[in-house]
N, C-alpha and C positions, 0 to 999 in steps of 0.2 A: 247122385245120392242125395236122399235128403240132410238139408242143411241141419237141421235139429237133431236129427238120428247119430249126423254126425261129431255132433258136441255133444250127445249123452254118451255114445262109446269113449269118447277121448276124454272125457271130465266123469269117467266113473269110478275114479281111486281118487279124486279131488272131495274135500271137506269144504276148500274155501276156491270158488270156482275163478283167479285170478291171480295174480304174485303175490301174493301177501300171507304170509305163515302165519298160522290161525294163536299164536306167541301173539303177534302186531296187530290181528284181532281181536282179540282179548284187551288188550292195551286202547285202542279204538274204544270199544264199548263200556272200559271203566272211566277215559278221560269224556264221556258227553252227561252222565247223571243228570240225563233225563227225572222228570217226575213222575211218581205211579200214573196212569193213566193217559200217558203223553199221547198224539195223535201224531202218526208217522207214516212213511211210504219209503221203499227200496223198489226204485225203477229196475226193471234187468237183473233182478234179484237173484238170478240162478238158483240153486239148492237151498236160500232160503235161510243159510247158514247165520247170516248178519241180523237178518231178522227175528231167528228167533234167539238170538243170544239176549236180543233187546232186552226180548218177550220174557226168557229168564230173569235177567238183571232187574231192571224196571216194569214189570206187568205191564206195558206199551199197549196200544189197543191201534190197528192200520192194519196195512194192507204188501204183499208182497207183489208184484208185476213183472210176470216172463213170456217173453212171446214164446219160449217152449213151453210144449204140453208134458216133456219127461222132467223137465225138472222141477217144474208144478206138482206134478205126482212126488218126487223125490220131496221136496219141501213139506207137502202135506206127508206124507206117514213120518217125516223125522218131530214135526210138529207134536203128532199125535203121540209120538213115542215120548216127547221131552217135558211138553207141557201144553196138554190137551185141553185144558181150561183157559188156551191165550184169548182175546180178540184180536186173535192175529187172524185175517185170511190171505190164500193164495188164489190170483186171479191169471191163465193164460190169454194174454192179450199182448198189444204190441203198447210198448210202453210212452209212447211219442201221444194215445188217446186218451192217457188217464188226465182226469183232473178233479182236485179234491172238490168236495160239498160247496166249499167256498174258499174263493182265491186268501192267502196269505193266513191259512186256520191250520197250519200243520205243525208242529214242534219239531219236527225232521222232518225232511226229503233227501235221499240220498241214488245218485246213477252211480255206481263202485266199477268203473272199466266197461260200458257201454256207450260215451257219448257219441257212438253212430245213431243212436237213438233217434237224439234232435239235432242230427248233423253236424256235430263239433262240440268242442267243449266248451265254448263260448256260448253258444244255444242250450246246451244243457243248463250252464251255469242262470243265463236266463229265465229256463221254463221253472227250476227249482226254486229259484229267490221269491216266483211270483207263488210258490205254495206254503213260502213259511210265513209265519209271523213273526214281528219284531222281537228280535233276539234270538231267534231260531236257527239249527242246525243246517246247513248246506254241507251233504257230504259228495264228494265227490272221485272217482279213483280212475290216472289220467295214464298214460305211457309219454317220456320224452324223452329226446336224442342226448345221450351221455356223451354225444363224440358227434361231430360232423358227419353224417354219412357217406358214404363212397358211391359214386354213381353205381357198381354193382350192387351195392346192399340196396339202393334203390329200386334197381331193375327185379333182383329176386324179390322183393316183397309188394310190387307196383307199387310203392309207394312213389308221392311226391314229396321234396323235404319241408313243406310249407303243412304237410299231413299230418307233422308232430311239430308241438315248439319243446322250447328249453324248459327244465324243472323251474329255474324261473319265472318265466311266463306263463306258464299255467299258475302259478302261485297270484302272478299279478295281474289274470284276466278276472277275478276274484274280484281280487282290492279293486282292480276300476268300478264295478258294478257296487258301491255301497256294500263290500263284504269284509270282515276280519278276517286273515288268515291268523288261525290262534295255535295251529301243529300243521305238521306237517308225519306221515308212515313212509318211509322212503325203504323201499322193499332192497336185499341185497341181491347178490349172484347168486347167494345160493338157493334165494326165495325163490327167482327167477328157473334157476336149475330144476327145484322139487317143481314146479310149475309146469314148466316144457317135459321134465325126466319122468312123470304121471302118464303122460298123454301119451308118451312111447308106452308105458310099461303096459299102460290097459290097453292100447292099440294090439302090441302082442300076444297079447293075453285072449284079445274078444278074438285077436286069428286063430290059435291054437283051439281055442273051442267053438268057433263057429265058420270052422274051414267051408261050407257051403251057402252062407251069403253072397248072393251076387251081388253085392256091393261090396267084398270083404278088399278086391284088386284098387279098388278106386281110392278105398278108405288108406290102403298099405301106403301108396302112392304120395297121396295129400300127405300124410305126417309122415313119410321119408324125405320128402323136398322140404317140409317144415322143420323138419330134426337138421338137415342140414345147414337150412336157411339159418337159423337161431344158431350154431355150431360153428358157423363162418364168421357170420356178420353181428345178428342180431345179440346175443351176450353181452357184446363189448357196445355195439352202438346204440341199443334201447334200453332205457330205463323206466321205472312204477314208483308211482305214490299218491297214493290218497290225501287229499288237502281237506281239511278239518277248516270250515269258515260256517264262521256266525254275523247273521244281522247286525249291523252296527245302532238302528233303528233302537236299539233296547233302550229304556229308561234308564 
């Protein structure tokens, strides 16, 4: 099954396409008061949602980047539907090839819960620092182990435990690299809950109406061992939050 096909059926009752209740979205987008015309980018952007909240708040002028082609489409008509006058655009591409006009000229950059991107969240933090300018925005949105994993919660997710660190080490892969950690979005159970509890509902939902997909067995299958995986292990042992760090470089 296609990998993309597969993230548009499971993230089509989703607004904010990761754990974080679009409440601590809102919250996110009032604490960065950007300036009208800021210049920005959201890596792995998904639906596009963050991006155009900007584009509301602050008339932002950048760019979205999703290696999906459905949720590019998704992003552009919610665009047009909210505010069709942004300099916002949406680009399907893989987000590991963007780079701005010129290094260190962006007022954000932000990867929100993609850093497979640039292979870790140490690499993301890196590619991001080299597109802002001093004093500029590094968003970032990370998963890490609330609890020791158990060698089973390892085995069902292939995870290795070296694959997630602690909420505070991802805080202080930041601070190493010349960053302010200035907030912290630390998502709850229940964020977690509507997050995972979406992806069942619409999974049953694209069943009961699209019972002859031949893909419909494969797709059951993946978010039944996923429902269970997060239902055992995952609830209690992973945790989300988005780290809020700025340039320390500012005047």
């Amino acid at each position: 099954m296609d990998i993309w096909k597969f993230f548009d059926i499971t993230h089509r009752e989703h607004v904010v396409c990761n754990p974080t209740s679009e409440e601590k979205l809102a919250r996110l987008v009032g604490l960065l008061r950007l300036p009208t015309d800021a210049q920005v980018v959201d890596i792995a952007c998904g639906k596009g949602e963050f991006l155009i909240r900007l584009a509301e708040a602050y008339g932002v002028r950048g760019t979205g980047i999703d290696i999906s082609s459905f949720h590019v489409a998704d992003a552009e008509r919610t665009l047009k539907a909210r505010v069709s006058n942004a300099g916002v655009t949406f680009t399907a591409m893989d987000g590991a090839d963007f780079q701005p006009d010129e290094p260190h000229s962006l007022d954000l950059a932000s990867c929100i819960g993609a850093s497979w991107v640039f292979g870790g969240h140490a690499n993301t933090l890196e590619a991001l620092i080299n597109m802002v300018n001093p004093g500029g925005w590094v968003i970032v949105g990370e998963p890490y182990w609330r609890q020791e994993p158990s060698d089973d919660c390892l085995e069902a997710y292939g995870f290795a435990r070296e694959d997630l660190g602690s909420h505070s080490s991802n805080a202080e892969a930041g601070e190493q690299r010349g960053l302010n950690l200035v907030h912290t979005i630390v998502s709850s159970q229940d964020d977690w809950d509507t997050y995972e509890g979406l992806q069942w509902f619409a999974t049953a939902e694209y069943a009961r109406t699209h019972p002859d997909d031949p893909d419909l067995a494969e797709l059951v299958e993946r978010v039944s061992k996923a429902k269970a995986n997060y239902l055992r292990w995952g609830r209690d042992a992973i945790g989300w939050a988005i780290y809020l760090f700025r340039s320390r470089s500012a005047a």
